[in-house]
C-alpha positions as CSV (number, residue, x, y, z in Angstrom):
1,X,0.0,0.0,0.0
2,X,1.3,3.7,-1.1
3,X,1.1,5.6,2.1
4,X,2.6,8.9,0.8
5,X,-0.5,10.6,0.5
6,X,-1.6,9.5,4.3
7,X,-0.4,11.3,7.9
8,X,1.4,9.5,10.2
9,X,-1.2,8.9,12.5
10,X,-3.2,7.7,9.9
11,X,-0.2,5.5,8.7
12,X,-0.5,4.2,12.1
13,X,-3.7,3.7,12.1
14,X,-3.6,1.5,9.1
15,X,-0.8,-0.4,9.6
16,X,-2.8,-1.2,13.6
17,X,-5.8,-2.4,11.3
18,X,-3.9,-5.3,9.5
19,X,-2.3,-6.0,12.4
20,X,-5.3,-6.5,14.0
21,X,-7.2,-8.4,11.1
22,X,-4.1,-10.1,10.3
23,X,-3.9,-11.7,13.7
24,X,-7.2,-12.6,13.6
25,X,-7.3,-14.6,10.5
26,X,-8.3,-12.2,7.9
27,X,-6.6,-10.9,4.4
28,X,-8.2,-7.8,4.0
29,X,-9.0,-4.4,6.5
30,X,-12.9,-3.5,6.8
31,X,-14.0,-0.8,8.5
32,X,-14.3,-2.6,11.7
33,X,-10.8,-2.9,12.2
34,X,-10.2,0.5,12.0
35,X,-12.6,1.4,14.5
């Protein structure tokens, strides 16, 4: 994923979603993960 265009709290925000829906199983972020 480009992040250039994207904060760094955002970046951190994404990168805490596929954590999170990597570590439970999944291949892709939904919005529930980055709640």
């Amino acid at each position: 994923m480009e992040g250039l265009n994207f904060t760094n709290k955002a970046q951190k925000i994404i990168v805490n979603a596929q954590n999170i829906a990597r570590e439970m199983g999944q291949q892709h972020i939904d919005a529930l993960h980055l709640l």
